[in-house]
N, C-alpha and C positions, 0 to 999 in steps of 0.2 A: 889594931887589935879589935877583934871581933865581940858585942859584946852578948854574942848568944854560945850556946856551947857548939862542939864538934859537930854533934847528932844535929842539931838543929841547922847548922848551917850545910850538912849536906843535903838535909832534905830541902833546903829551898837551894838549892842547887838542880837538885833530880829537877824539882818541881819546876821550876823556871825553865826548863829545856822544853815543855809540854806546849803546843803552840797558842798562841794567846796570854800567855801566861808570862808577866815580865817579871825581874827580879822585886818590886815591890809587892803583886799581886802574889807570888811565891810565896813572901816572906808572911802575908797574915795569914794564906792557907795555911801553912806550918804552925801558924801561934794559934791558928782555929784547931789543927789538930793535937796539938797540946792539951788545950782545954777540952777536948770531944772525950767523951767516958771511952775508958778502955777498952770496951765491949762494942763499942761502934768503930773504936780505930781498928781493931783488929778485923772485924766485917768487911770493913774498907779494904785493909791489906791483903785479906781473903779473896776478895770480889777479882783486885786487884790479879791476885796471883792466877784467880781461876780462866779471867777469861785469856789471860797469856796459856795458858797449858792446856786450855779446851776448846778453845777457839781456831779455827783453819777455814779455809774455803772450799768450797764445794766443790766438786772435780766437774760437776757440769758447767754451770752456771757463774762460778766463780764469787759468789755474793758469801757472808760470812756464815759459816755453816759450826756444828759441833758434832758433824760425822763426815762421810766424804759424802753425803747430799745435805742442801740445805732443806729448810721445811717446807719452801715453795717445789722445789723440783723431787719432791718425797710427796706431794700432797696429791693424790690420784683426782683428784675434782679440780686440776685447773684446766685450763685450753692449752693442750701441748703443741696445737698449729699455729698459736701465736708467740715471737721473743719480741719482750720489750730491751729495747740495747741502752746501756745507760752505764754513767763515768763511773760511779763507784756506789757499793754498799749503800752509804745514806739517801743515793738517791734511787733506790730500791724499799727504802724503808717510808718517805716522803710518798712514792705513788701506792705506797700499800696502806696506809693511812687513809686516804681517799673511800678505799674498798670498793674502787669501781673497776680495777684493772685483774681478770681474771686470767690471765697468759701467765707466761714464764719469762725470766730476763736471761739477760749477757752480764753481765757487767767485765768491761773492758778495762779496768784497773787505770784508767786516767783518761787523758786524751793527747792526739797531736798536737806538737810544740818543738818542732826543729831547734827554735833557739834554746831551748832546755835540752836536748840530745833524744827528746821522746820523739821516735818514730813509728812505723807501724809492729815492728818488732817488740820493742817494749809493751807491748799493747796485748788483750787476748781477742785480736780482729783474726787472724788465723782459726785460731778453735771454732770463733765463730761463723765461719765460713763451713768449716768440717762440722758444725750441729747443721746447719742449712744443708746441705750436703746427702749428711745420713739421718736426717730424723724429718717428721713431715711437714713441714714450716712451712706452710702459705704466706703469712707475713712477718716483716718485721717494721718494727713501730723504732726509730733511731731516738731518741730521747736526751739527745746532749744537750749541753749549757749552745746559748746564744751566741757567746761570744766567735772571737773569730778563732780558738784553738777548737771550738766545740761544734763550728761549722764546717771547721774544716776535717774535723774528722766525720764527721756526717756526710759531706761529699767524698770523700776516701770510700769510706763504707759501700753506698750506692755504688760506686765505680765498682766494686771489687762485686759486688752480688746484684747487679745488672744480669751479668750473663745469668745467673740461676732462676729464672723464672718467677722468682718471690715478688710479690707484692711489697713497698718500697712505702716507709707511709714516717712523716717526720711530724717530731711532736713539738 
């Protein structure tokens, strides 16, 4: 027998599913939100609900948008001859922190990993092939992790936009 109530124990139920987040570390978020004034829990819960119902990805670029472009490929003052390609959102947000990367990204929604069933299909390497394609891309900057899923979708990449004449530049 449990000896928190219903409510409580589904919330560190939710909670404990979040990654990082084990069922101890759950369990004091939930007794933090207990004690949080009810004017902040509810902000949370808010914050919570909004960025689920306003949040999508950009129909270009794929990075997290709250129209169908986000605010780099809506910003008329970047370099639209340059995509930086890169695994996902946060590492979109990491090289915009810099403030030294004035291009536009890809982000390809993960990377190659046969043994997890991701191949180039799961992947937005297609689209981004059709931006290279129909828009005027001189280069592209590949931007994956080191590793060898992150290497090896970097040679994937190159292989596939070889033939297009693009400048090939890995970061």
């Amino acid at each position: 027998m449990s000896a928190y109530t219903k409510s409580i124990e589904k919330l560190i139920k939710e909670l404990s599913k979040l990654p990082g987040i084990g069922p101890r570390s759950a369990e004091r978020i939930a007794l933090f939100i207990l004690k949080y004034p009810y004017k902040e829990a509810k902000a949370l819960s808010s914050a919570i609900e909004d960025v689920k119902e306003k949040t999508s990805y950009c129909q270009i670029c794929y990075n997290l948008s709250e129209g169908d472009l986000c605010r780099i490929c809506a910003d008329a003052n970047r370099d639209r001859s340059i995509i930086c390609v890169v695994e996902k959102p946060t590492d979109v947000a990491a090289i915009e922190k810099t403030h030294d990367y004035k291009g536009l990204y890809h982000v390809l929604g993960g990377k190659l990993s046969p043994l997890d069933g991701i191949g180039p299909d799961k992947l937005k390497i297609n689209e981004l092939v059709r931006r290279v394609d129909s828009e005027k891309i001189k280069e592209v900057i590949i931007a994956t992790s080191s590793d060898t899923e992150g290497e090896t979708t970097c040679l994937y990449i190159v292989r596939v936009l070889k033939p297009k004449k693009v400048k090939l530049t890995r970061l």
